[in-house]
C-alpha positions in Angstrom: 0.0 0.0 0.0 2.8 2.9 1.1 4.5 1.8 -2.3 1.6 2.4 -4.4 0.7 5.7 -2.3 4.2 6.9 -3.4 3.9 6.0 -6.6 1.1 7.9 -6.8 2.0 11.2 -5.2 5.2 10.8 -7.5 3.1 10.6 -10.6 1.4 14.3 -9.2 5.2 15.7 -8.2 6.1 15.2 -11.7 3.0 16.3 -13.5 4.0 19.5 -11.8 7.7 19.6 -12.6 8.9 18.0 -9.2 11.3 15.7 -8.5 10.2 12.6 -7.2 10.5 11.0 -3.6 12.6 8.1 -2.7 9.8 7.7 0.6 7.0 9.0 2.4 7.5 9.1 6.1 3.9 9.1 8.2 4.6 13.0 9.0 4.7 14.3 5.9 2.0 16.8 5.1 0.6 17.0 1.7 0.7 20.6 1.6 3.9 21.6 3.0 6.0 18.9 3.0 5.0 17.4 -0.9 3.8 20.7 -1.9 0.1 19.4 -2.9 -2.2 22.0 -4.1 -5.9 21.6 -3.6 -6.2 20.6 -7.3 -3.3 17.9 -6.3 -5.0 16.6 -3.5 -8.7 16.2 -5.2 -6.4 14.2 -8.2 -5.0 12.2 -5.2 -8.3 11.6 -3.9 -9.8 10.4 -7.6 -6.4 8.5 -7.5 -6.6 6.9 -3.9 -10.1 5.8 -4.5 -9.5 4.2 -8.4 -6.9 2.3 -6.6 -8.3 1.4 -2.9 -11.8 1.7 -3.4 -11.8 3.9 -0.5 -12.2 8.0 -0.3 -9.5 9.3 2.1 -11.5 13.0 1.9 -14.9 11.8 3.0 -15.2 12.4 6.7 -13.6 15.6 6.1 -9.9 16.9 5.6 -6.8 14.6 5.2 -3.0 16.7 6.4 -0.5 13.8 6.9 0.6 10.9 4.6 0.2 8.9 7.7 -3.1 10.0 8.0 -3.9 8.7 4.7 -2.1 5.2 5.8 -4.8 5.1 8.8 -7.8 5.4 6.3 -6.7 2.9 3.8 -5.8 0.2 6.6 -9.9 0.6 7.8 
């Protein structure tokens, strides 16, 4: 799951001319940290949910890549 969840964010990054992480560690925000915008994160979310079936967004805001880890282990 964290490998896929990094491939993901990494596909974002480089749509947006980032470089690409080696990891994710579980305190990583999305906005500060990987520099998500809130068009990145609502592509993460269509992302996240194609992949796990689940929406990370849906009871409300999601900060931390660890936080992300929590909802896709429910």
């Amino acid at each position: 799951m964290e490998k896929k969840v990094l491939e993901i964010v990494n596909v974002i990054r480089a749509s947006k001319g980032l470089v690409g992480l080696d990891i994710l560690s579980i305190n990583d925000k999305l906005r500060d940290d990987l520099e998500l915008t809130s068009f990145d994160l609502a592509e993460l979310t269509v992302r996240l949910e194609d992949e796990f079936d689940i929406d990370v967004f849906e009871d409300g805001l999601v900060n931390t890549v660890g936080e992300i880890y929590a909802k896709l282990k429910k």
